[in-house]
C-alpha positions as CSV (number, residue, x, y, z in Angstrom):
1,X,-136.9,61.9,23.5
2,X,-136.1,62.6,27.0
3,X,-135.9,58.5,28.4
4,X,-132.8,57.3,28.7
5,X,-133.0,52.9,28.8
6,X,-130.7,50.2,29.2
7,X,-130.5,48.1,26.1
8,X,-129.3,44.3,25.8
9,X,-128.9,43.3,22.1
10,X,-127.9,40.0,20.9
11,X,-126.4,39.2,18.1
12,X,-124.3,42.8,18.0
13,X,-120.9,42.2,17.2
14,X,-122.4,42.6,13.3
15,X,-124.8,43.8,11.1
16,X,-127.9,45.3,12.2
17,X,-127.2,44.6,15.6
18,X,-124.0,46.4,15.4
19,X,-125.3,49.3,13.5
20,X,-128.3,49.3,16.0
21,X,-125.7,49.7,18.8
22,X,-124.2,52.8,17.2
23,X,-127.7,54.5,17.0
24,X,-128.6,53.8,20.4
25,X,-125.9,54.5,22.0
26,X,-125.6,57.6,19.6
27,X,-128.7,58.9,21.4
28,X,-127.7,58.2,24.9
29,X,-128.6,55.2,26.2
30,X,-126.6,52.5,27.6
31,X,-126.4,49.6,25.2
32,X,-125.1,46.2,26.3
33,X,-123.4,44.6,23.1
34,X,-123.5,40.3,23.1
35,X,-122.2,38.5,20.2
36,X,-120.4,35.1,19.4
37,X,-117.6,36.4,18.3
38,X,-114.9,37.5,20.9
39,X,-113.0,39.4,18.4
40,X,-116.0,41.6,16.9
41,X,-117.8,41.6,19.7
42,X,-115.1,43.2,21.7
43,X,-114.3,45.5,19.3
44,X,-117.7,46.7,18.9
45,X,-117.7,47.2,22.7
46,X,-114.7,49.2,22.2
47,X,-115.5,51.1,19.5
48,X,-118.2,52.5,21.7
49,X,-116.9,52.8,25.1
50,X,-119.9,50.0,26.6
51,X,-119.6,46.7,28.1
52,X,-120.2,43.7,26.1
53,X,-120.9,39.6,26.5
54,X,-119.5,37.0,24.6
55,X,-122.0,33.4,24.2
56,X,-122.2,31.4,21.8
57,X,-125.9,30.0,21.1
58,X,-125.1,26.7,19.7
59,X,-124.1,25.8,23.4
60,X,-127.2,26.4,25.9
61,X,-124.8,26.1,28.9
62,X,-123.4,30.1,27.3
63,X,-127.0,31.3,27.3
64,X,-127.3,30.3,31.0
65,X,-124.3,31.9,31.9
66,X,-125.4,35.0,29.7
67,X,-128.4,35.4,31.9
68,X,-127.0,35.1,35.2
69,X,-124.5,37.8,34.0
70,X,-127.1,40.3,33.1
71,X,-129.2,39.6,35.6
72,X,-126.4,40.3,38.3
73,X,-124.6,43.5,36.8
74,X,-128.4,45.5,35.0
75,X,-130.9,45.6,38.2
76,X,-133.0,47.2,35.3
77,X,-133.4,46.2,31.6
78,X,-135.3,48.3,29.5
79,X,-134.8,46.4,26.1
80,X,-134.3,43.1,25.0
81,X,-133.4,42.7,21.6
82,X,-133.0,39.3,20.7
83,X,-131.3,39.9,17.6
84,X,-128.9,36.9,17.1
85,X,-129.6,34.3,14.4
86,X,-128.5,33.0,11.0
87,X,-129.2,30.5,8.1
88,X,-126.6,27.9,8.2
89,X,-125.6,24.5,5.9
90,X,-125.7,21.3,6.1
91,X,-128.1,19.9,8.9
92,X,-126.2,19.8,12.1
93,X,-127.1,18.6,15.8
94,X,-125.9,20.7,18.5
95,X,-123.7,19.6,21.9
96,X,-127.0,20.2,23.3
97,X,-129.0,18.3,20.6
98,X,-131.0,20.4,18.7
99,X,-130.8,21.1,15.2
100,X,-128.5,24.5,15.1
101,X,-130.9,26.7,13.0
102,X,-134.1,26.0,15.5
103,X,-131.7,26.1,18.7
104,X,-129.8,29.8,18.0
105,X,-132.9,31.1,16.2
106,X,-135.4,30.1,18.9
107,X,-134.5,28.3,21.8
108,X,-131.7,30.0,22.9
109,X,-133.5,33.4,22.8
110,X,-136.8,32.0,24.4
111,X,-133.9,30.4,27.1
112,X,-132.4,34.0,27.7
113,X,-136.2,35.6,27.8
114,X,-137.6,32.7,30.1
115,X,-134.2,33.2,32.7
116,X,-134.3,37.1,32.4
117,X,-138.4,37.2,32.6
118,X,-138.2,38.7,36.5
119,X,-135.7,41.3,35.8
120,X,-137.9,41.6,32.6
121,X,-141.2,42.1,34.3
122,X,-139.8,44.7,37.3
123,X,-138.3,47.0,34.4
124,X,-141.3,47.2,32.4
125,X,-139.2,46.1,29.6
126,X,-139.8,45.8,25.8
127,X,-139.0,42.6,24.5
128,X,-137.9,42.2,20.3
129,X,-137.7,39.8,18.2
130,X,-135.9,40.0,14.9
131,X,-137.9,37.6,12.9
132,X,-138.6,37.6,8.7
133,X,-140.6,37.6,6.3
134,X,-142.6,34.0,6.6
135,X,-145.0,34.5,3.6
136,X,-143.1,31.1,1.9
137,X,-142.1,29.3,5.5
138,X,-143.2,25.5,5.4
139,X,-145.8,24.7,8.0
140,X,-144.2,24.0,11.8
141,X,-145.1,20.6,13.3
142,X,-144.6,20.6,17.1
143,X,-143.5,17.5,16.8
144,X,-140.3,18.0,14.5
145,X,-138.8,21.1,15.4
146,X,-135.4,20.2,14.8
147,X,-136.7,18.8,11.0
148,X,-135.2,15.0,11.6
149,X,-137.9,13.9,8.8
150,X,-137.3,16.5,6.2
151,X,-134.7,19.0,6.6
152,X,-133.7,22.2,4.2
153,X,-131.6,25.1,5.4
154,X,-134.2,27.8,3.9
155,X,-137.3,26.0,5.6
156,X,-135.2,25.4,8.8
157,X,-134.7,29.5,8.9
158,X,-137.8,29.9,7.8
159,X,-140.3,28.0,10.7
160,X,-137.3,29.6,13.3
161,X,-138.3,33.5,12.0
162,X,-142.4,32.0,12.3
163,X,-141.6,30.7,15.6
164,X,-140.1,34.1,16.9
165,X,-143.5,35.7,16.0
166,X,-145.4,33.1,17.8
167,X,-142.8,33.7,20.5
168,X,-143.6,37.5,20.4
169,X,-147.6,36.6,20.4
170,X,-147.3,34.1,23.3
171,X,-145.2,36.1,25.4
172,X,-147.7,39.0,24.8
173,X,-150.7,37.0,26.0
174,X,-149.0,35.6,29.1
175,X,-147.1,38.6,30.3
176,X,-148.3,42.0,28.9
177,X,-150.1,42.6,32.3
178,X,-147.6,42.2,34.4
179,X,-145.5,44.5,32.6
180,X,-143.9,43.6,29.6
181,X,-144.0,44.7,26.2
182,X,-143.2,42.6,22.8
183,X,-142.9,43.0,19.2
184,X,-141.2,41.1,16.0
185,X,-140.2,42.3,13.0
186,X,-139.0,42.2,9.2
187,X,-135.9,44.2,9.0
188,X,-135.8,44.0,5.0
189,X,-133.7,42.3,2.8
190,X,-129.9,43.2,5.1
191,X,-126.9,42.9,3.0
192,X,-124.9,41.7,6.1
193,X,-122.8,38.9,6.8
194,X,-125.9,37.4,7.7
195,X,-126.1,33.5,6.0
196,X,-122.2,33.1,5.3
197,X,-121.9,29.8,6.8
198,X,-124.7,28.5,4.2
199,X,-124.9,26.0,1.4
200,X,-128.5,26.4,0.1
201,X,-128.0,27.6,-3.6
202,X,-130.6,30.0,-2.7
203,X,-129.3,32.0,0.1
204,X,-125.5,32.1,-1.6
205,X,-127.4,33.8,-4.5
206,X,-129.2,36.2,-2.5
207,X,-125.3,36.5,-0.9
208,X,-123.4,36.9,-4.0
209,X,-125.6,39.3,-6.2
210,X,-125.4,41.4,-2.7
211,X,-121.6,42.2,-3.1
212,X,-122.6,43.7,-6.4
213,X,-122.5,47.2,-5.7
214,X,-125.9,48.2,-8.7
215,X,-128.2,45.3,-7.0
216,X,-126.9,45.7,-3.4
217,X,-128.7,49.4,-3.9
218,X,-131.9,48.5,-5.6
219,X,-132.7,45.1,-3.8
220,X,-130.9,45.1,-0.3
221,X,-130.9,47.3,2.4
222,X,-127.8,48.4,4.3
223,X,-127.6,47.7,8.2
224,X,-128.4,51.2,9.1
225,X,-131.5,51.1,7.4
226,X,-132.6,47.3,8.6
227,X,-131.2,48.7,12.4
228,X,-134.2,51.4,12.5
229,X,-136.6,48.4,13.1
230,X,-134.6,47.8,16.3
231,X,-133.9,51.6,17.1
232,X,-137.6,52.7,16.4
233,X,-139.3,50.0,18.6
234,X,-136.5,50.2,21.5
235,X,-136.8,53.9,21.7
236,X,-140.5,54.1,21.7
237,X,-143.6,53.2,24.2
238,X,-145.4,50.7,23.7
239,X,-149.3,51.1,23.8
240,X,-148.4,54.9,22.0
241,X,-146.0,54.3,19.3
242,X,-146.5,50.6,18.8
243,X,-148.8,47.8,20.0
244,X,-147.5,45.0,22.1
245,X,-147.7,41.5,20.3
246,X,-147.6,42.5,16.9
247,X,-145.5,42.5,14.1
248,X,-143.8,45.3,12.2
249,X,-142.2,46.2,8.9
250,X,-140.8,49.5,8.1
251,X,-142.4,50.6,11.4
252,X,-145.9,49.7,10.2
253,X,-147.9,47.4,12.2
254,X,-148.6,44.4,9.7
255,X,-149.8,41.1,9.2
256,X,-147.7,38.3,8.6
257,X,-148.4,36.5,5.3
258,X,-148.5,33.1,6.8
259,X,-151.2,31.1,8.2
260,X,-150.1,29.4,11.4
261,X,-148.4,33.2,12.0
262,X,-151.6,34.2,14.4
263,X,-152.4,30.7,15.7
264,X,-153.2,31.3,19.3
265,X,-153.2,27.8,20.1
266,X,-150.1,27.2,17.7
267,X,-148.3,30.1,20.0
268,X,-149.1,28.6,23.0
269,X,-148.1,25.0,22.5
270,X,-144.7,26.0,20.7
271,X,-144.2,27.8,24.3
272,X,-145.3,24.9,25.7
273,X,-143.2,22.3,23.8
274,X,-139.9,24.8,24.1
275,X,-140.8,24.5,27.6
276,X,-140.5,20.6,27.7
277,X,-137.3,20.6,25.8
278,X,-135.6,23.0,27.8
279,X,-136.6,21.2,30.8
280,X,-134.0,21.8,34.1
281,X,-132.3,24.6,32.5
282,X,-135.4,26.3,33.5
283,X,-136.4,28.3,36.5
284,X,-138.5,25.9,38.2
């Protein structure tokens, strides 16, 4: 591998984005590490002698500012890895109104996409999306995305990871002429610190029996090994080692176990409606 990019990943102060930073940079690219944490984030940045971006995405008003940073010191951005995410508690509005799992899942990201998309477009750039498995996800009703009706933590996270593939579809269909490329994917089962801030029985199960050292080997995957999803699609070309607009576990191009996951029309008014609710913070 000869190419050399610029690489913007979200959500890298931990975890797979952390470990993803390591390999990339590893191989000699110049990796841009964002995270919510000052602290990690930081010391991440440090660690590996690159510059780094703290913003938190429960406040819209960061992701704006996140932009116009990027936008202003890369000319070029080869990757986009919107990595950042998380399973969290009790149902909880935002400053900015949304519920917290649907706004730092999805809206944020699309945010950072949508004010990045020109920068985007003149690199050529490859667009990811770290979504899920969304064979169990409940059914997403464009009219309830932030779940006022009926809310559970699991199937909060779960329509957010079904949303970043429509995301990935959408943005395919509307800008894979002009230039850009996109994919989601399933990094595995990631025993991170992924869901700590979570209340659902469920996901602290799935949490605890991860600390123990003879399950964490058989059922979860360490961060190295869910970070090759990011590594493999980042360092490849799209059209040659992976098709633009689809979906990918363990670097195989497959199909999402869901029913409204290849919804065209689904995609395009989820784009659509993120649209309307980000309203002025867009370009217009």
């Amino acid at each position: 591998m000869s190419e050399k990019k610029t690489v913007v990943i979200t959500g890298a102060s931990d975890g797979i984005g952390a470990a993803a930073a390591r390999r990339l940079h590893a191989d000699g690219h110049t990796v841009v590490v964002v995270g919510r944490s000052p602290e990690k984030t930081r010391a991440v940045a440090a660690e590996l002698g690159v510059d780094s971006y703290v913003a938190d995405f429960t406040r819209l008003d960061e992701v704006v500012r996140l932009a116009a940073e990027l936008k202003s010191a890369y000319p070029r951005i080869d990757v986009l890895a919107n990595n950042a995410g998380g399973v969290f508690g009790a149902r909880t509005k935002t400053v900015d109104g949304f519920e917290k799992t649907f706004q730092v899942n999805h809206l944020a990201p699309f945010l950072l996409t949508r004010l990045l998309l020109d920068t985007l477009i003149a690199s050529g750039a490859s667009v990811l999306q770290t979504s899920s498995t969304v064979r169990f996800a409940k059914q997403i009703d464009l009219n309830d995305l932030d779940h006022d009706r009926d809310f559970d933590a699991v199937d909060a996270y779960g329509a957010a990871k079904l949303e970043n593939i429509l995301f990935t579809a959408e943005l395919h269909r509307r800008y894979h002429a002009a230039g850009i490329s996109a994919a989601s994917f399933y990094p595995g089962n990631v025993a991170t610190n992924f869901g700590a801030q979570a209340t659902s029985p469920i996901i602290r199960f799935v949490r605890f029996f991860g600390t123990k050292p003879g399950i964490r080997q058989i059922a979860l995957s360490t961060s190295e090994q869910g970070a090759d999803q990011i590594v493999w699609l980042a360092e490849g070309t799209p059209g040659t080692d992976w098709r633009s607009g689809a979906y990918y576990y363990k670097r195989r191009d497959s199909e999402p176990r869901h029913s409204q996951a290849q919804d065209p029309d689904l995609a395009r008014g989820l784009w659509k409606r993120s649209e309307e609710l980000l309203g002025a913070r867009l370009p217009s």
